[in-house]
N, C-alpha and C positions, 0 to 999 in steps of 0.2 A: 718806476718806469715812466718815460715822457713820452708823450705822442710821438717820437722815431719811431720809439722800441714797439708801441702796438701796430702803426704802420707795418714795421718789418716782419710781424709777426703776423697781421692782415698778408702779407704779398706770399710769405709762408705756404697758408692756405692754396693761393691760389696758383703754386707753385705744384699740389697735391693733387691741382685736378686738371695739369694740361694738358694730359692727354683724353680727355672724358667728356667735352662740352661741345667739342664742335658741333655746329657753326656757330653756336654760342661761343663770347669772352670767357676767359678763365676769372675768376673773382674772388677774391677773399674777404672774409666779413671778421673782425675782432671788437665785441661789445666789453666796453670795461664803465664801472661805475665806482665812485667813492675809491680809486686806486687799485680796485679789483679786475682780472678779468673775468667776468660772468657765462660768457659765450662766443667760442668758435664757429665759424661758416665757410664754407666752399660751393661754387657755384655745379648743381649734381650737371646728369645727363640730361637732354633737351627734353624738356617737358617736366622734370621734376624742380624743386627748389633752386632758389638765388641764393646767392651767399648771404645776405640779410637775414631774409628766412630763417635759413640753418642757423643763424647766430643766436636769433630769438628766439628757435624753438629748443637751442641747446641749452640756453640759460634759461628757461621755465621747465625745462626737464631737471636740469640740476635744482630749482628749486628760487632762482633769483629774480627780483622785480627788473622788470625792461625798462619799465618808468625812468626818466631821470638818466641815463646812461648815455656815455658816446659809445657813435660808431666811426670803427675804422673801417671804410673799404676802398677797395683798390681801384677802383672803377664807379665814376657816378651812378647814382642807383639809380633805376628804369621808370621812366614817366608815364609808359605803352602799355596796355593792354595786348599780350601773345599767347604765348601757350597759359602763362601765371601771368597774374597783377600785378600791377605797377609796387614793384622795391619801393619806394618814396610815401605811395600812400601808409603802406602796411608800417616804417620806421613813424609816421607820425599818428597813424592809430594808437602805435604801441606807449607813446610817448617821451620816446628817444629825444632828448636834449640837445644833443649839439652830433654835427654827421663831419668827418675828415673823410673826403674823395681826395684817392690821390689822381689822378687826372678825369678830365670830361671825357665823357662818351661821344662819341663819333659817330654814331647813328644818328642819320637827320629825325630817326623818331625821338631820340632824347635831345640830345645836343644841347644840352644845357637845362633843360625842361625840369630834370630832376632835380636836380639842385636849387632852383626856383621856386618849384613847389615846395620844399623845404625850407626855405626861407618864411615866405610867403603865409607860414603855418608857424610858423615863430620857433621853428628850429634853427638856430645858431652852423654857421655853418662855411666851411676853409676848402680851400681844391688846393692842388700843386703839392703835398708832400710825397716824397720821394716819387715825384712822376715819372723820372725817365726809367726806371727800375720797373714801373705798373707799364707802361708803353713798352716795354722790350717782353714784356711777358703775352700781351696781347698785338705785336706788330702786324700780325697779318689781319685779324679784324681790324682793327683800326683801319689799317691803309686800302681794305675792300671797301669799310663805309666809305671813307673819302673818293677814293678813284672809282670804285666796281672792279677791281682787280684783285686776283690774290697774288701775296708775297712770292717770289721765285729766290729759293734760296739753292744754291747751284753748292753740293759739297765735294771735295778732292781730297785726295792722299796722294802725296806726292815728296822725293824726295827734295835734299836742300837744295837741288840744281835742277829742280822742275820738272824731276822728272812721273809718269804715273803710272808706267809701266816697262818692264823691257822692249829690245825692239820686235819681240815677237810674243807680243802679248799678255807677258807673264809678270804678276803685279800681286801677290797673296804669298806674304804679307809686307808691305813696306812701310805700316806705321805698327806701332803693338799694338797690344789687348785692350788699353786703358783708352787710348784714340778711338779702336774701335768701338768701341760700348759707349763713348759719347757720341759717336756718329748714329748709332742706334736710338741712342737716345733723342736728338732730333729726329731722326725719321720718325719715331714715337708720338712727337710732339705736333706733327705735318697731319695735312686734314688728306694728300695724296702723295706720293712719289712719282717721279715722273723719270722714264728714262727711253732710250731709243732702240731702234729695229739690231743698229751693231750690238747692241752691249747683250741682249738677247741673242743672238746670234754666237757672240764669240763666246759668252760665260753661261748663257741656261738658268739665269739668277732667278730666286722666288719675287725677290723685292717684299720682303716681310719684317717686320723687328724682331728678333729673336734676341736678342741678348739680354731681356729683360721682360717681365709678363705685363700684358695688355689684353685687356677689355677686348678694344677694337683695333683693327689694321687698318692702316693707311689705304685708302683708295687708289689702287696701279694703274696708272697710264704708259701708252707707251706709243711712240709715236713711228708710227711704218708706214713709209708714202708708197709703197708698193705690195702693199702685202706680203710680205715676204714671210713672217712670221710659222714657222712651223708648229703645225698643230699638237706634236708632243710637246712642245716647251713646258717647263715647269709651272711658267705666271699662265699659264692655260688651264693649268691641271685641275680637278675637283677643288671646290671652293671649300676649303671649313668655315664653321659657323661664324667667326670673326673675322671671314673676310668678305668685301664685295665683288661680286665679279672685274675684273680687267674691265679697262676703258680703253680702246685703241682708234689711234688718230689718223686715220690716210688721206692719199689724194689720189691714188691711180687704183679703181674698184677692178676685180676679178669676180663677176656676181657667184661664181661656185666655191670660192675660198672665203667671201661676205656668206654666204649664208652657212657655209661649217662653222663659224666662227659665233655666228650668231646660235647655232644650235648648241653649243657651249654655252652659253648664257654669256658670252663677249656685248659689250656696247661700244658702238661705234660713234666716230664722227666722219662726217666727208668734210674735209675742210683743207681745199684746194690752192695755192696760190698761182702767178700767172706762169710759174717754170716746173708747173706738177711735182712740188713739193709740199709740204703740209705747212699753212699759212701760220705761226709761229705766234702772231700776236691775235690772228682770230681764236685759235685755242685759249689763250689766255684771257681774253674776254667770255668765251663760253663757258670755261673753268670758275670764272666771278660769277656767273648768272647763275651758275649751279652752286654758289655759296662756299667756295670753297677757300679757305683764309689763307693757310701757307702748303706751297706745294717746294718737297723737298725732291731736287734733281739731283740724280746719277745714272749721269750716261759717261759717252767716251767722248773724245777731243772734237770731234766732227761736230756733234748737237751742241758741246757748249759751246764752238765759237758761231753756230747757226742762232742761239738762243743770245748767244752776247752782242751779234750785229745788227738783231732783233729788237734791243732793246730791252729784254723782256727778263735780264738778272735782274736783281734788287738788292741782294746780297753775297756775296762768297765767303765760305767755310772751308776752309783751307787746315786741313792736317801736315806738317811739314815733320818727315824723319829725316835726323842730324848727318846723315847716309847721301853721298854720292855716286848713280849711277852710274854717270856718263851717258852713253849714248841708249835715247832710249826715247821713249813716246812724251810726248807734251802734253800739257793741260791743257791748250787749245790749238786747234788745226787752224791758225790767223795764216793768210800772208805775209812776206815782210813791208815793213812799213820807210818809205821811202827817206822820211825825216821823223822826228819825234815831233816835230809842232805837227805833223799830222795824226796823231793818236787820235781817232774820235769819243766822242765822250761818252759813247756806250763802254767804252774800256777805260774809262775814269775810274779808281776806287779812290778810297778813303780809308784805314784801320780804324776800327775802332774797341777792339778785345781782344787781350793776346792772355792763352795758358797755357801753363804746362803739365802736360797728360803723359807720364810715366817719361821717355824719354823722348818723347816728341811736343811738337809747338802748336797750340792751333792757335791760327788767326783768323777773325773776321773783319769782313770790310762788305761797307756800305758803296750802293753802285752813285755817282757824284749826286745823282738826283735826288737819290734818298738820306745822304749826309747828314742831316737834321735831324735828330729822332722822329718820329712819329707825334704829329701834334693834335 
């Protein structure tokens, strides 16, 4: 095996724990010495073990010396003191020889710190293998340390003529099972979902993962500038243990429908803008101060083209069935645009991943600002 093959095997790991860490990085640790692998890591739940950790304590449970060994991990190891010690001190106690980061950390507490230290202590030591692969696994940490914002990943199903639903609201199922269970599986991988007062209104949806078992649920937000919200709705209902209560976002208070909501165990924001609608990129700032990496949207044409004028996509997830409706609902409620040199650049995309899930296409694209991987 060469240093790819353990990298790939490091991103593996930390492929195993993306749904598990927030607002932690996902991380994977592969210890190999003498052409062995010794020990595996993944980075646990907040407060427990780094992927370093796990690797060192996997390989002296199996019985093997740390001494002397590289590591692979996916993400520069931690210079800070937080909940656990600094990853960097603990690899050059152990006496780990040479460390492969596949990219730096993006936290102005590391930002290169750790790797220095590592240095510094006569560990040998490379960044940049298979980075954009380690950055696509952690895009929405990354781009919270850099901005203070989390990722808004806006996903659709829609057929090949754009459409998302009939014209009278009926849209289950117009991708298959295989699309659907990867769209699950992002919501899985979201630290929230976020969707609007319509989409509750017309469908009654829980907004939970189900098509696959999970630890924890996604944090639901839901965004109703007038309270409209009916107090039977389903994302209202009794919480189970793996979920947190609803986060809902208004601008126009009703103090006796604010405080039923509240008796529910509902958390609110007032976050008004200047036409008493719910200010679009204050939420998205609030959302970062509350730590929160990538927030996975599904709502209906209205919010995404409020959230796209906003500024406030980052990316699109686009499921396309090879299926023509005709006449039928859009992916976004835009005006028409008068010429095409006026497209604004909040409706720039980019592709940059295209598969095929049973008979359907998903494509993703980067909003033009985020074109770049994550650096």
């Amino acid at each position: 095996m060469q240093d790819l093959d353990y990298m790939r095997l490091a991103l593996e790991q930390a492929g195993q724990c993306a749904n598990d860490t927030i607002p932690n990085p996902r991380v994977g640790c592969v210890l190999q010495r003498e052409g062995q692998i010794i020990g595996l890591g993944r980075t646990q739940r907040p407060g427990g073990n780094h992927a370093e950790i796990e690797a060192m304590q996997d390989a002296r449970a199996r019985g093997f010396e740390v001494r002397g060994a590289t590591a692979y991990v996916t993400l520069e190891p931690c210079s800070h003191t937080g909940r656990t010690g600094p990853c960097a001190d603990a690899l050059i106690a152990a006496g780990v020889a040479r460390v492969v980061a596949a990219c730096p950390d993006a936290n102005p507490q590391v930002a290169g710190q750790g790797l220095a230290r590592l240095q510094a202590a006569g560990v040998a030591v490379e960044c940049g293998l298979l980075r954009a692969e380690a950055e696509e696994i952690n895009r929405g940490f990354l781009h919270r340390m850099q901005t203070g914002l989390p990722w808004f990943r806006l996903k659709m199903a829609a057929s090949l003529d754009g459409k998302t639903a009939l014209p009278d609201g009926q849209s289950q199922w117009i991708t298959g099972p295989q699309a659907r269970a990867d769209g699950h599986a992002f919501r899985a991988r979201a630290c929230a979902i976020l969707t609007g007062i319509g989409t509750v209104l017309a469908d009654d949806p829980q907004m939970t993962v189900r098509s696959l078992p999970v630890a924890r649920q996604p944090q639901r937000i839901i965004i109703d500038s007038r309270l409209q919200i009916p107090l039977q709705a389903k994302i209202l209902q009794a919480q189970a243990q793996d979920r947190q209560p609803p986060l809902l976002a208004y601008a126009q208070a009703d103090a006796g429908k604010l405080a039923q909501l509240h008796a529910r165990g509902v958390q609110t924001l007032y976050l008004p803008d200047a036409h008493g609608k719910v200010d679009l990129r204050a939420l998205k700032q609030e959302l970062g101060r509350r730590a929160l990496n990538e927030v996975h949207v599904e709502a209906g044409n209205k919010l995404h083209a409020s959230l796209l004028r906003a500024a406030c996509i980052d990316e699109l997830l686009l499921y396309l069935a090879p299926d023509i409706l005709g006449e039928g609902q859009p992916m976004f409620a835009l005006p028409a645009l008068a010429a095409l040199a006026d497209l604004p650049l909040s409706q720039r995309f980019a592709f940059f991943d295209s598969s095929l899930l049973g008979r359907d296409l998903r494509l993703r694209a980067l909003a033009e600002a985020q074109q770049a991987p994550v650096a």
